[in-house]
Backbone bond lengths (Angstrom), bond angles and torsions (degrees), N, CA, C in turn:
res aa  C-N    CA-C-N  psi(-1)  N-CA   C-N-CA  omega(-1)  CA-C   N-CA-C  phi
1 X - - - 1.467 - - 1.535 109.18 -
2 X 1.341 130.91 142.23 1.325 136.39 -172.10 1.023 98.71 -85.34
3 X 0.986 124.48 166.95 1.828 149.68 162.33 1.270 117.37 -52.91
4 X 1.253 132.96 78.94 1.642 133.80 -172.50 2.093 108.88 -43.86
5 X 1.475 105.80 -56.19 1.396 106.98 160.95 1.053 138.32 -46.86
6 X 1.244 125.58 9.55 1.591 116.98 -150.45 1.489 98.31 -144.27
7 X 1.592 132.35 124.11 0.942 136.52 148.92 1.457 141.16 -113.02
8 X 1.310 145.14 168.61 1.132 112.29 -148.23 2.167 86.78 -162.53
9 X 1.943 80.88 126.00 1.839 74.00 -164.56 1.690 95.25 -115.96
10 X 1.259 98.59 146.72 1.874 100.93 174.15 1.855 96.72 -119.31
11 X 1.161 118.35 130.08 1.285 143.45 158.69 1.077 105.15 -78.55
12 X 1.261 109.20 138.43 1.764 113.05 153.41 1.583 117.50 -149.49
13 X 1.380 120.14 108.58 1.154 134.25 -141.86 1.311 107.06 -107.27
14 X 1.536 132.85 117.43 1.560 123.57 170.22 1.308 96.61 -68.07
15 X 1.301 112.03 155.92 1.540 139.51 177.86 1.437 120.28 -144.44
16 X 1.336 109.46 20.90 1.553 129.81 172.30 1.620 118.77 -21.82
17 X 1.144 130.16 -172.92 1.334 129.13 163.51 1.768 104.96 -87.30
18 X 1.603 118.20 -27.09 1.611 139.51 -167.81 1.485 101.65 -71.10
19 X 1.501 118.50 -35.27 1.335 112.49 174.56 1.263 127.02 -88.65
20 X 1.383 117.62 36.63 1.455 134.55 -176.60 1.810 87.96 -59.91
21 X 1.508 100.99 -81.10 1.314 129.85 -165.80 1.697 109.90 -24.72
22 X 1.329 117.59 -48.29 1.166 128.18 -176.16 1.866 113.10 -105.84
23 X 1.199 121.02 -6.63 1.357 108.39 -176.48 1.777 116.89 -73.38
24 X 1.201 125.58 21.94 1.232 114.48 165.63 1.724 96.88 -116.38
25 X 1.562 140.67 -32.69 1.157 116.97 146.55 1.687 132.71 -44.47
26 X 1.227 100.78 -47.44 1.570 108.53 174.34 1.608 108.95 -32.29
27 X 1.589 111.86 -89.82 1.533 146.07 174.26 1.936 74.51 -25.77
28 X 1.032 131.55 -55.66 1.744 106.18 -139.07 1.415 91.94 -86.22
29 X 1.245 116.24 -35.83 1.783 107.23 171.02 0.944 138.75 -78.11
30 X 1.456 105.72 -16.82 1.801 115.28 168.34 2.125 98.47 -68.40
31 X 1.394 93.65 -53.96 1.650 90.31 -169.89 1.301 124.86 -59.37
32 X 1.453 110.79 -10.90 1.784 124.38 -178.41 1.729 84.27 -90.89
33 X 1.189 116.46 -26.39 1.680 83.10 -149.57 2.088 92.80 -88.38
34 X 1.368 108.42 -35.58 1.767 111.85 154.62 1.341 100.60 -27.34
35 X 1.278 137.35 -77.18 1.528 142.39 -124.98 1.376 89.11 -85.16
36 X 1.506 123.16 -23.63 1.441 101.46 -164.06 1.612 94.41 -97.08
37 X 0.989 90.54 -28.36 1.922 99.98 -168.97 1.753 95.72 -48.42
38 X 1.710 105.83 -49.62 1.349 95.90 -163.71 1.727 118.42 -85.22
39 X 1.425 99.79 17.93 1.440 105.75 171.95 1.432 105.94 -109.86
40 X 1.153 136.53 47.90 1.516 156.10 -167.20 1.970 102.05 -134.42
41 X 0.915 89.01 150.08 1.387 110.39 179.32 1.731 109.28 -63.36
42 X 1.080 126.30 145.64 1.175 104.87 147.90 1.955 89.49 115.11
43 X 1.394 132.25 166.11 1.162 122.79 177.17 1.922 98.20 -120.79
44 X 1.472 95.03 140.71 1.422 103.26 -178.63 1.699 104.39 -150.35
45 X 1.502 119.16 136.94 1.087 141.04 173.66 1.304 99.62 -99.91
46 X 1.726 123.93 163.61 1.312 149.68 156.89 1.228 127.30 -129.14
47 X 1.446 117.76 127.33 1.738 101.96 -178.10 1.468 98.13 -111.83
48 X 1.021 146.11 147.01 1.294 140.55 -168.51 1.677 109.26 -135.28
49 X 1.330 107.21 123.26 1.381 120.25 -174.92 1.449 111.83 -112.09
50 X 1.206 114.34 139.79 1.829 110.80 178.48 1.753 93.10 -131.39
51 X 1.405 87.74 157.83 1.819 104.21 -175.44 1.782 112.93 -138.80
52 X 0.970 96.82 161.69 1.552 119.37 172.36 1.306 105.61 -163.90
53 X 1.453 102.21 -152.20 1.796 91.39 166.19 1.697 127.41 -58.00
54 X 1.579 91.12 -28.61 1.542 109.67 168.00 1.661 113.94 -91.69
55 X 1.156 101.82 158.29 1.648 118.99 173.03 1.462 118.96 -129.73
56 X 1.614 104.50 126.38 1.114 137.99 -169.70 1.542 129.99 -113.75
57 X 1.238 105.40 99.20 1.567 112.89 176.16 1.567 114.66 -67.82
58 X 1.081 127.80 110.99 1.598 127.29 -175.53 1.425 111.26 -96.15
59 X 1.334 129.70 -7.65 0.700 159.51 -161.01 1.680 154.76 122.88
60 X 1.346 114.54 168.89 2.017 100.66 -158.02 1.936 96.79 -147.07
61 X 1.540 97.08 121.71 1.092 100.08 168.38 1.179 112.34 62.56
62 X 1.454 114.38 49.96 1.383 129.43 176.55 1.670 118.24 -119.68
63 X 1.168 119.88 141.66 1.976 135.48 173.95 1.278 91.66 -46.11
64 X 1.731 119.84 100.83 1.770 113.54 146.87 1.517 124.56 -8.09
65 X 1.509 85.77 -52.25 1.883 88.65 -165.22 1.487 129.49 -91.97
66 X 1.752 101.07 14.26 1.455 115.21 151.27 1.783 108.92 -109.57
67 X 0.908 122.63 -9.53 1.703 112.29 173.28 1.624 131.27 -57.03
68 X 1.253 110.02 133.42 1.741 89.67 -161.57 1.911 63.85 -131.51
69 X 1.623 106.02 120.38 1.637 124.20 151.37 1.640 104.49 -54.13
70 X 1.331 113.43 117.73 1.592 115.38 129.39 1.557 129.33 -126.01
71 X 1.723 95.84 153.53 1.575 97.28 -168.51 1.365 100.21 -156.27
72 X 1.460 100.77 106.00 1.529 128.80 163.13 1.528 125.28 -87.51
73 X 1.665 108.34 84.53 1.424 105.65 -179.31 1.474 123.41 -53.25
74 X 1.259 102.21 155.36 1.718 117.55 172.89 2.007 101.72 156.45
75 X 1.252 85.46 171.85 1.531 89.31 -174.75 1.346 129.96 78.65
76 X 1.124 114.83 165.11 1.859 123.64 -177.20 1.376 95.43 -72.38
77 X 1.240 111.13 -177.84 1.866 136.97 158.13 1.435 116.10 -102.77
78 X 1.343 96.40 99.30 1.637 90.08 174.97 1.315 107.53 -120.04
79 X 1.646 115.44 77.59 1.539 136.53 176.09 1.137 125.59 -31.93
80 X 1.745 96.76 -53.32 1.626 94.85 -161.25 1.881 94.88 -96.80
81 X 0.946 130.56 27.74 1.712 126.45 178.68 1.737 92.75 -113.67
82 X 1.456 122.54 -29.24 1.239 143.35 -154.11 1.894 85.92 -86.40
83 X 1.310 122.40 -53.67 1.337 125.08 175.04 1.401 138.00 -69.38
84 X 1.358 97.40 -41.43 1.318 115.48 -177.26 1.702 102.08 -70.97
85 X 1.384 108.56 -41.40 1.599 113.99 -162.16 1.649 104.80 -74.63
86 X 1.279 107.41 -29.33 1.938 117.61 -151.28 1.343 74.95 -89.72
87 X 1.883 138.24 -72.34 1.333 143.32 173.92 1.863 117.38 -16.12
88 X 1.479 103.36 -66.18 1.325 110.46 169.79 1.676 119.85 -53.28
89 X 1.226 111.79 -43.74 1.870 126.65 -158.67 1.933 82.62 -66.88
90 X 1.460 90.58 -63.37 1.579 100.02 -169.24 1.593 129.77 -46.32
91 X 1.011 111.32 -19.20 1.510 163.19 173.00 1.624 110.17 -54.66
92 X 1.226 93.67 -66.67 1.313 114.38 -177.37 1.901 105.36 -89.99
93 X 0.987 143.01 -29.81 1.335 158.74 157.54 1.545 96.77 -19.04
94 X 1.605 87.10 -78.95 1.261 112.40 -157.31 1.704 106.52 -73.51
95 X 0.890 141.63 -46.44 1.711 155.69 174.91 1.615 95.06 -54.53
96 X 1.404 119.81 -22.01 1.514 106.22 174.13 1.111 134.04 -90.67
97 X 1.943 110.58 -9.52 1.122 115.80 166.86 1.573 141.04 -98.00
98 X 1.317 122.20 139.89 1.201 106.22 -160.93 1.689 134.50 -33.85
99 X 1.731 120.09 141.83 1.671 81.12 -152.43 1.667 96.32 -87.18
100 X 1.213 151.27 53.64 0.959 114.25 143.35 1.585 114.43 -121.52
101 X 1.472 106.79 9.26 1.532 102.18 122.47 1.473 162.58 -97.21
102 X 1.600 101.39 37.19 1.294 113.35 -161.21 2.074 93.59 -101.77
103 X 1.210 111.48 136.05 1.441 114.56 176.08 1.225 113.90 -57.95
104 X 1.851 112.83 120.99 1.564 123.28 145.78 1.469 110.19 -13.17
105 X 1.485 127.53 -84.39 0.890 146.43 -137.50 1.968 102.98 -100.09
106 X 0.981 118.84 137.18 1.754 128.38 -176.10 1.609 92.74 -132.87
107 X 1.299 109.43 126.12 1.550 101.76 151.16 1.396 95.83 -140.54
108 X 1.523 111.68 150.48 1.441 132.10 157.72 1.659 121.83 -102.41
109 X 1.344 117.47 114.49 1.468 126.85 164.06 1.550 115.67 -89.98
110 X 1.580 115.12 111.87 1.361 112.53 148.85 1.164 131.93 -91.03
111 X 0.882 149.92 119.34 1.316 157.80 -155.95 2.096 106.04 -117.30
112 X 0.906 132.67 145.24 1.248 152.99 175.02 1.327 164.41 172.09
113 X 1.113 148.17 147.84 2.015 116.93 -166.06 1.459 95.00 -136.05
114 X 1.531 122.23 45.71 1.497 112.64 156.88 1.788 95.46 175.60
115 X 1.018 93.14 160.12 1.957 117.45 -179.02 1.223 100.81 -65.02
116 X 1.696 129.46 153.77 1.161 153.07 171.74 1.660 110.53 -54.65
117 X 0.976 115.35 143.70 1.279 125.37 -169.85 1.311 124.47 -160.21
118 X 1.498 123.21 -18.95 1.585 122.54 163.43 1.834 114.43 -148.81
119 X 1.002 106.13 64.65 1.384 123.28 173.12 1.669 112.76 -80.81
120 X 0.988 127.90 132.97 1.519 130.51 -178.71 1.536 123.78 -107.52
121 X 1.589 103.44 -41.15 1.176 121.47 -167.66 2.173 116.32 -106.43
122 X 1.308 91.11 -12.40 1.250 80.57 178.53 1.481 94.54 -157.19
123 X 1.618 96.53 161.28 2.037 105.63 -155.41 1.558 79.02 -112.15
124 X 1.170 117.97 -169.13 1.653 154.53 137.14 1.232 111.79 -23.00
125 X 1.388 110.41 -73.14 1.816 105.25 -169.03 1.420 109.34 -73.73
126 X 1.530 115.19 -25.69 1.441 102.94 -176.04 1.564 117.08 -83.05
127 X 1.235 127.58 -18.57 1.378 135.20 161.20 1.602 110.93 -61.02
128 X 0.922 114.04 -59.50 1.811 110.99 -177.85 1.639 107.54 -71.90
129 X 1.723 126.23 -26.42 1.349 110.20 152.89 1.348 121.22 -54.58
130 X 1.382 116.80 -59.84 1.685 125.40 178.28 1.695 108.57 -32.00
131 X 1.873 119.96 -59.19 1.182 143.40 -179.59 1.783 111.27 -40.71
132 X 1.275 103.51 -69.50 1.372 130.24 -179.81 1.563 105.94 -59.36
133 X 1.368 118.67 -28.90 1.888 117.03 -163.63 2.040 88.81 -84.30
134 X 1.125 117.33 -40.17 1.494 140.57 -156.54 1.758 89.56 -79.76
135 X 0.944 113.41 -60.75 1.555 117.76 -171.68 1.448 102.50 -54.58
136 X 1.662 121.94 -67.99 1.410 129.11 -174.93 1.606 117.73 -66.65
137 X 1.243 102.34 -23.80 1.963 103.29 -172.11 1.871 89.94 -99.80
138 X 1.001 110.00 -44.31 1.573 98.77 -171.95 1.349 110.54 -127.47
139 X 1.143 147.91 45.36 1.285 164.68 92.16 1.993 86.13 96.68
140 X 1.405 112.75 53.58 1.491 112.56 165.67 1.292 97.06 -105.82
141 X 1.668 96.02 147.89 1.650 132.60 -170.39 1.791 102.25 -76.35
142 X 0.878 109.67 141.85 1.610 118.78 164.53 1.300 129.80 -124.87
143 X 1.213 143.02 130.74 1.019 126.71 -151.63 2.171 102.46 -157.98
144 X 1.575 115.19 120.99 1.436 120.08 -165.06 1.211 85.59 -124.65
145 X 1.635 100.25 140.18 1.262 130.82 179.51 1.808 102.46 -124.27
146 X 0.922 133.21 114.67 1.855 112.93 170.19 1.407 97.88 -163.89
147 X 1.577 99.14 142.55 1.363 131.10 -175.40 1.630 109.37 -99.99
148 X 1.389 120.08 142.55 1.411 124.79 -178.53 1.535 101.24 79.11
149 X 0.951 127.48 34.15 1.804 124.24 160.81 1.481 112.81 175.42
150 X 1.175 93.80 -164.18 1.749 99.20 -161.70 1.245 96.00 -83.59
151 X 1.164 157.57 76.35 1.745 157.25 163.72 1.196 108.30 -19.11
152 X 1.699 125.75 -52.50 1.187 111.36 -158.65 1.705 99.19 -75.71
153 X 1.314 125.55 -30.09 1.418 120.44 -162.60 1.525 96.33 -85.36
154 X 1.512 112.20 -55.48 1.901 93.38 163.77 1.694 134.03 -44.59
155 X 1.489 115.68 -22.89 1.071 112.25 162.35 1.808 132.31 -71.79
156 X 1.699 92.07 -41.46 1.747 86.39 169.98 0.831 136.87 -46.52
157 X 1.951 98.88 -37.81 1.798 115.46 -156.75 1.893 99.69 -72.93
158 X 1.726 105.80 -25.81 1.335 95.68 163.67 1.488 135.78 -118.41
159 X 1.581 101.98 68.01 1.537 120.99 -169.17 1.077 113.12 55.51
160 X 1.438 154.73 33.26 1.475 167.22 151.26 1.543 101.88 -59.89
161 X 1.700 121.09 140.85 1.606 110.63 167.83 1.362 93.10 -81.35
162 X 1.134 119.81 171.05 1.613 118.84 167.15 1.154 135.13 -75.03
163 X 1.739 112.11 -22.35 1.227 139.24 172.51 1.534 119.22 -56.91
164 X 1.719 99.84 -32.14 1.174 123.66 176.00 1.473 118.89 -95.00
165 X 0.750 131.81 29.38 1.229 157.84 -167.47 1.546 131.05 -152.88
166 X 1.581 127.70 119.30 1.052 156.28 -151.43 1.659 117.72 -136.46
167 X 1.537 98.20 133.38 1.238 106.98 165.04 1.642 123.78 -108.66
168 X 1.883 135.73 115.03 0.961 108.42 176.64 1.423 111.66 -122.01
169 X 1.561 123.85 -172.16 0.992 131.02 -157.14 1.518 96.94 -102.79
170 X 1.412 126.90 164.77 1.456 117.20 -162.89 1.588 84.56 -124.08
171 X 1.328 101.12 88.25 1.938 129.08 168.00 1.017 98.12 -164.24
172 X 1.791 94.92 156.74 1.382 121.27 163.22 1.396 117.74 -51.64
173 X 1.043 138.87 -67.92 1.552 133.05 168.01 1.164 121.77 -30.43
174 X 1.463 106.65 -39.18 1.656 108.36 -170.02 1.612 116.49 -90.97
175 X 1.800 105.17 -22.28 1.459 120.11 171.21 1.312 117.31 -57.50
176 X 1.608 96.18 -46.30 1.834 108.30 174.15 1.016 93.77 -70.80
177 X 1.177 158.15 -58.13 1.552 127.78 -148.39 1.709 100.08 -70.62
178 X 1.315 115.60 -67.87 1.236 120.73 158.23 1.600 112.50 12.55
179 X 1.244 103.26 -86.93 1.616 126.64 -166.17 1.754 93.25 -55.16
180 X 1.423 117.11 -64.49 1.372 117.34 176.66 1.230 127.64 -7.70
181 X 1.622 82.47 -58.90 1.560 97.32 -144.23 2.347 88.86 -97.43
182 X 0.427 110.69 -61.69 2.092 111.78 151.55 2.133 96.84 -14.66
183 X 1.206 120.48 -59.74 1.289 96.46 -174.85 1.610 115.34 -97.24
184 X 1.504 116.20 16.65 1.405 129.50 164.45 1.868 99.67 -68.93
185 X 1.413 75.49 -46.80 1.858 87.74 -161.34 1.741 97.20 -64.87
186 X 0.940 124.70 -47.96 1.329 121.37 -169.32 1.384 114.95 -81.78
187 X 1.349 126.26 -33.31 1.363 126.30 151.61 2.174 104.50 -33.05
188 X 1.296 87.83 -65.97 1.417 104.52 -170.53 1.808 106.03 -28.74
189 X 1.766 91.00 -46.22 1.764 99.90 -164.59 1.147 118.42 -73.89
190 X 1.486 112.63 -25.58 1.625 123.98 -164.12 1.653 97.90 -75.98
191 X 1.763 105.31 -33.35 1.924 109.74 -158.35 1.656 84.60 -82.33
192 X 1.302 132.09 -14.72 1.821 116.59 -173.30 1.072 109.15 76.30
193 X 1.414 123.81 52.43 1.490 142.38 174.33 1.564 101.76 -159.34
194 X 1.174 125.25 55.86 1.422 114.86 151.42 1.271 142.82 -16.60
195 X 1.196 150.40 116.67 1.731 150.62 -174.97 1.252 94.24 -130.44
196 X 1.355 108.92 135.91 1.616 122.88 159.24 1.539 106.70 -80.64
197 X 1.224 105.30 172.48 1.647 106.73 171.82 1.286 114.64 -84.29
198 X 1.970 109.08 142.78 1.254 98.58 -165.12 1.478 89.14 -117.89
199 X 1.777 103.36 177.75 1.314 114.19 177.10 1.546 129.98 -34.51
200 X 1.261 117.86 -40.57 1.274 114.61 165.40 1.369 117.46 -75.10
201 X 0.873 118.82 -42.15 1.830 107.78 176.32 1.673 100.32 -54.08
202 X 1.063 133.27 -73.99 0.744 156.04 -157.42 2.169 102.30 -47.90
203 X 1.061 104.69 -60.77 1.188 117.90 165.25 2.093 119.96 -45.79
204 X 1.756 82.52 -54.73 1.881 94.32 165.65 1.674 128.51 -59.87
205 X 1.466 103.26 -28.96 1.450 118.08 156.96 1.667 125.96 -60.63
206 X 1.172 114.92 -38.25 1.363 129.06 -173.56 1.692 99.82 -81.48
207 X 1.507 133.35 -30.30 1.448 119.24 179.71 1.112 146.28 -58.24
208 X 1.479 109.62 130.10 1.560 108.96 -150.52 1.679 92.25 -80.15
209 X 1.428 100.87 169.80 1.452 130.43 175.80 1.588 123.18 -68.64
210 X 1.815 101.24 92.98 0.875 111.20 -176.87 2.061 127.87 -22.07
211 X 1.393 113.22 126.74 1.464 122.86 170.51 1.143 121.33 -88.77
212 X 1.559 128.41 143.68 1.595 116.27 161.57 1.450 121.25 -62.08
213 X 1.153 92.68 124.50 1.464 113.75 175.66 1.633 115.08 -32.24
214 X 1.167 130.74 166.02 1.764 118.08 161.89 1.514 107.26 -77.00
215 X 1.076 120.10 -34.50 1.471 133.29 -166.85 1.644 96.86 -67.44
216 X 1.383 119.47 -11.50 1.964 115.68 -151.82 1.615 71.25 -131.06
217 X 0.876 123.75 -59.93 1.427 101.25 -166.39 1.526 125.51 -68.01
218 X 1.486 105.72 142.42 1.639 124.05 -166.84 1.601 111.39 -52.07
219 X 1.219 131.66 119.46 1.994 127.05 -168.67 1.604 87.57 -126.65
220 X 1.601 94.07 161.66 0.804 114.92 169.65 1.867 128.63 -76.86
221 X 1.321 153.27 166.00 1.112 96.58 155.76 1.713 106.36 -117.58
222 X 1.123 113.83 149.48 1.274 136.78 -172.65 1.464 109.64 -52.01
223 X 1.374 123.76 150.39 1.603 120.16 -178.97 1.851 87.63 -98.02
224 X 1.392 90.86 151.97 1.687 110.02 179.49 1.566 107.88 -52.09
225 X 0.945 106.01 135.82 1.679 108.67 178.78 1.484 107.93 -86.81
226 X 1.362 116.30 150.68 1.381 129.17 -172.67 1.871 116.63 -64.68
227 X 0.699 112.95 115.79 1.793 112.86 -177.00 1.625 108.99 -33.85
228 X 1.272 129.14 132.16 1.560 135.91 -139.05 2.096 86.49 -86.70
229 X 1.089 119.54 142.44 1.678 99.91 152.31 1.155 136.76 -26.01
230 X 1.209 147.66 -179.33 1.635 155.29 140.80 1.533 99.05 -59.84
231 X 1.200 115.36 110.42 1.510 116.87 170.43 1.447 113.02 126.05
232 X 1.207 109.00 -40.11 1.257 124.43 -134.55 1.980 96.81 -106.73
233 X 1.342 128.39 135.30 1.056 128.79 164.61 1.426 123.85 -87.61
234 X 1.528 121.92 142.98 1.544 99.60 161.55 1.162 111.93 -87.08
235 X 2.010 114.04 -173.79 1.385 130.05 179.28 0.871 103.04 -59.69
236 X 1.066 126.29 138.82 1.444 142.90 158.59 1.704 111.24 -80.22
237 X 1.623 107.49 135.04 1.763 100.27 -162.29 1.076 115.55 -94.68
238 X 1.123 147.92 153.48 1.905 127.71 -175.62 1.205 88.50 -114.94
């Protein structure tokens, strides 16, 4: 029998050359959302994987509340080698330890801000077989996050529910919500009450990057306008 207390989360983080722009929001919401996770009841490990064309174990089966994220962009996206490989490794992690210390609870985070593009070792169908065998034989959570496309339809196509699956915007505002709303969900998984993402999260993910206001931004001021004719109205200003 597994460990009813015990859950056990694998990250897997693009680290592209594309996530330049956002990798110091990224790093700050992934690491808030660890810190809070590991101030929760209950015992939970993280193994954390980063990708580019290469794949990077940052660590496995480690205390949230010593993990420090790093992520040095560069490189292609090679998604599905990044899934298939971290899925399988993790796989084997966990199947090696005695089982009644192996965690109740499995969740997988993908995290990303663009489509696959240099994968070698594993296609499409064999990632959403791998996905789908893991979900139905051992009842682990999955969970897609990706920026620059439709998330929820990139997630199905690789065994993702859709519910579980998210689209965000590649900003700070939208990263934080992102991240937020990622340790709602996993809170959610650890208590044995699952929630998909709902319209508002989902919506809070998509917000663009706040503008200066007209009122905040610096104007000129205008010379007095000439008194209108008899008859005649002026423009009206919007």
């Amino acid at each position: 029998m597994t460990d009813p207390n015990y859950s056990a989360l694998l990250l897997i983080i693009d680290r592209s050359g594309s996530m330049a722009g956002i990798r110091d929001d990224m790093v700050g919401g992934l690491s808030t959302m660890l810190a809070e996770q590991a101030a929760e009841p209950g015992r939970l490990t993280v193994d954390i994987v980063t990708f580019d064309t290469e794949i990077e174990t940052q660590c496995s089966l480690a205390d949230p509340a010593t993990v420090a994220i790093t992520l040095e962009p560069r490189g292609a996206t090679a998604l599905f080698d990044a899934i298939g490989q971290s899925v399988t490794s993790f796989g084997r992690v966990l199947a090696a330890l005695p089982e009644h210390t192996r965690p109740d609870t499995v969740q997988v985070v993908v995290v990303t801000d663009g489509e696959e593009n240099s994968s070698r070792e594993f296609g499409l169908d064999a990632v959403r077989a791998l996905v789908t065998q893991q979900k139905e034989q051992y009842s682990w959570g999955f969970m897609f996050l990706g920026a620059n496309q439709d998330a929820v339809l990139s997630g199905e196509r690789l065994g993702f529910d859709a519910d579980s699956s998210m689209t965000y915007s590649a900003g700070a505002e939208a990263v934080s919500s992102m991240s937020a709303s990622m340790g709602r969900y996993v809170s959610d998984v650890r208590g044995k009450s699952k929630r998909g993402f709902d319209a508002e999260e989902r919506l809070s993910a998509m917000s663009p990057e706040p503008v200066p206001s007209a009122a905040a931004a610096p104007q000129s001021v205008p010379a007095a306008p000439a008194k209108p004719a008899s008859g005649s109205r002026g423009r009206k200003k919007r």
